[in-house]
N, C-alpha and C positions, 0 to 999 in steps of 0.2 A: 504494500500500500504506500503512495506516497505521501509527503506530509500533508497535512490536515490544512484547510488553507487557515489564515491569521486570523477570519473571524468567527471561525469554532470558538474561541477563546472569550469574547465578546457576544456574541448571540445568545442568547439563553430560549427563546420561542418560535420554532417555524412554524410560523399561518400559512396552509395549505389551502389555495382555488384548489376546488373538488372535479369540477365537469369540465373534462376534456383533458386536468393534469393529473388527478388520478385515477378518473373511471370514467371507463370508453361510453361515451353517451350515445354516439352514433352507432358503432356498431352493435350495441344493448340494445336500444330502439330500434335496430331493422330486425335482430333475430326476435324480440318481441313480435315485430308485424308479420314476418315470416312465420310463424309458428300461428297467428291466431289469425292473419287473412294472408294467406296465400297467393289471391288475386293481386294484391295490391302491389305497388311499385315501392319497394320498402325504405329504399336508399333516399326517393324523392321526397317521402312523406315526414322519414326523421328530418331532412334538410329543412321542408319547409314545417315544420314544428318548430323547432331551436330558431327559425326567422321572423317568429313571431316575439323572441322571446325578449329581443334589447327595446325594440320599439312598444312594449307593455311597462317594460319597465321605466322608459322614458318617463311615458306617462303616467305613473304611480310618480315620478320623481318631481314632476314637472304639478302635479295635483292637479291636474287638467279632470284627474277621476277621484276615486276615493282618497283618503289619507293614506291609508296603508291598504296591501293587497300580497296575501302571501304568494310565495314562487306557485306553488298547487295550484291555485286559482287561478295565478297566470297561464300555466300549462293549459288547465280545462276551459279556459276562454276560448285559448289560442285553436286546441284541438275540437271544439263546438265548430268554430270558424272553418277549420281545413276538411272536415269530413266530408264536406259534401261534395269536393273537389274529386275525391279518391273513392266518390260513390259507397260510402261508410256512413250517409247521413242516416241509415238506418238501424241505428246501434240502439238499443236501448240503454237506460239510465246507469244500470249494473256493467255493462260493458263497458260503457266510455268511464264509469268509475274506474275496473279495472285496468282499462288502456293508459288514465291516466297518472294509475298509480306505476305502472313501469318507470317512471323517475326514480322511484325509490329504488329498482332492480336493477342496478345499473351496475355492471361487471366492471370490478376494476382492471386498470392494466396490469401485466404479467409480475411485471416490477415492485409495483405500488407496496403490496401488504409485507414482502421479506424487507424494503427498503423502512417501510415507519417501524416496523418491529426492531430493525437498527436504530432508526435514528433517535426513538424517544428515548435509547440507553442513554443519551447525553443529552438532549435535549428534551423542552416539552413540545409536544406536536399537538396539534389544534385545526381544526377547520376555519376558513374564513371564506362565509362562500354567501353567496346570493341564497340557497337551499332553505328552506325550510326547519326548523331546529328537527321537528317530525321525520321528516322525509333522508336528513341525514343521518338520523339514528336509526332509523330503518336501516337506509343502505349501509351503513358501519356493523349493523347486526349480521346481514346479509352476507357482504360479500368481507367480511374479517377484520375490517381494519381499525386499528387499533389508537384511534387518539386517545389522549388524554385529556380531549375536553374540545366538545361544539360549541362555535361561536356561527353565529352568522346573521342576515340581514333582520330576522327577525327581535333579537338581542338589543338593534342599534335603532331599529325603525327607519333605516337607509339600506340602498340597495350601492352596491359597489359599481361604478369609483366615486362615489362620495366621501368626501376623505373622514366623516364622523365611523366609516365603518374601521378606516388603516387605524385611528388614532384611536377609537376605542379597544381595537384588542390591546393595545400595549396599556390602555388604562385598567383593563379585565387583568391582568395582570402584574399591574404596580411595578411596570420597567416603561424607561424608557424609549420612544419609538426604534432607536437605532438599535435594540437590543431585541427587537423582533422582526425577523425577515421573511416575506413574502415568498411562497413558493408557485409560480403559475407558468400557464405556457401562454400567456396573452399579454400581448403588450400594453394594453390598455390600465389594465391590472397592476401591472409592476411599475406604470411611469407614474399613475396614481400614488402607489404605493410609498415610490421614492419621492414628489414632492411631499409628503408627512413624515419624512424622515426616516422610512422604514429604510431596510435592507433589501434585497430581493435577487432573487434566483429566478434565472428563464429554465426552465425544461422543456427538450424537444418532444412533441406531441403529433410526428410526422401524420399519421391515422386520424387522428381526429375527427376529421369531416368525413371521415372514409377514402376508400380507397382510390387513387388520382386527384383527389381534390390540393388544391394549394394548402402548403403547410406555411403557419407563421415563421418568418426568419427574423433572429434578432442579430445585433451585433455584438461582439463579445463587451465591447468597452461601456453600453446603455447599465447590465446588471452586473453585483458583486459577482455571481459565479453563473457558470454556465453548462450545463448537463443534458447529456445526452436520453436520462430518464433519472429516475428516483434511486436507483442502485448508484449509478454514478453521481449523484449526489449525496448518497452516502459515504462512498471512498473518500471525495473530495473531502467532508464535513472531519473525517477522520472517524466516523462512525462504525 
């Protein structure tokens, strides 16, 4: 292993984004649709679901609608919306219930569960996600993994990048911003993250959107460190 990089020493909490840096959303959502319709186009339908997902949240952010509006709701809005496109308008209530709760069922990457089961030896690990406190305790049940503690937009009553979400984890834990570093594969996420003074880690998340679609690229110099997934940000970490 090589050495541990300088701010192992200084870090004390990685705030993990959940959807799309640790648990394949896309590819979760087509073998969902693949397994319970068949007919349908699986790859199109997770895409346009998740395209429903920034512009909901705008508007939660913007109060154009309610004050508050959990990620769940925004799902089942979005997915009311899309059915009838993919000829699913015919679902009844218990169905689109359970279609919608596939969020919760979301496989992590191969990486994800042996990489936090290292990293929380040394660090505390924590979610920081737009998720649901519900829907993430779900999927932590589900598919293994192992935080030491869910935070996320329901906690803050903002949804990220809102900076009340970066600077409240570090208030949720009485350190200062710099002593907790972001982990995501989205840049939007991290540049947030580092004006509040966070730290932050890009991880590559080639698959994301699925197979062929454009993968984020960052440059190495924008984050403190830069990994290829969560195992290799374990080495790095000295984990």
């Amino acid at each position: 292993m090589t050495h541990p990089h300088a701010l192992a020493q200084s870090v004390e909490v990685l705030a993990f984004d959940v959807f799309g840096t640790v648990v394949d959303w896309h590819g979760s959502i087509v073998r969902e649709l693949r397994a319970l319709h068949p007919q349908v186009d699986a790859d199109a339908f997770a895409s346009a679901w998740r395209a429903g997902y920034g512009p909901s949240m705008q508007r939660v952010a913007s109060q154009a609608g309610p004050a508050w509006v959990r990620v769940d709701e925004l799902h089942r809005q979005i997915l009311d919306e899309i059915l009838p496109r993919f000829g699913l308008d015919a679902l009844d209530e218990a169905q689109r219930r359970h279609l919608n709760r596939a969020w919760h069922r979301l496989d992590p990457w191969p990486d994800s569960v042996p990489a936090l089961q290292r990293l929380k030896q040394r660090f505390t690990v924590c979610t920081l996600s737009n998720g649901d406190i519900g829907l993430l305790t779900h999927m932590a049940k589900r598919a293994g993994l192992p935080w030491d503690c869910i935070l996320s937009a329901d906690v803050f009553r903002a949804y990220k990048p809102d900076p009340a979400v970066y600077t409240g984890a570090a208030r949720v834990f009485d350190v200062s911003p710099a002593e907790v570093m972001l982990v995501a594969a989205h840049g939007y996420d991290l540049d947030a993250a580092r004006a509040c003074g966070l730290r932050t880690a890009f991880v590559e998340r080639p698959l994301e959107f699925g197979p062929g679609a454009s993968a984020e690229v960052r440059g190495h110099e924008r984050d403190d460190l830069h990994a290829c997934d969560l195992l290799d940000l374990a080495d790095k970490l000295g984990a």
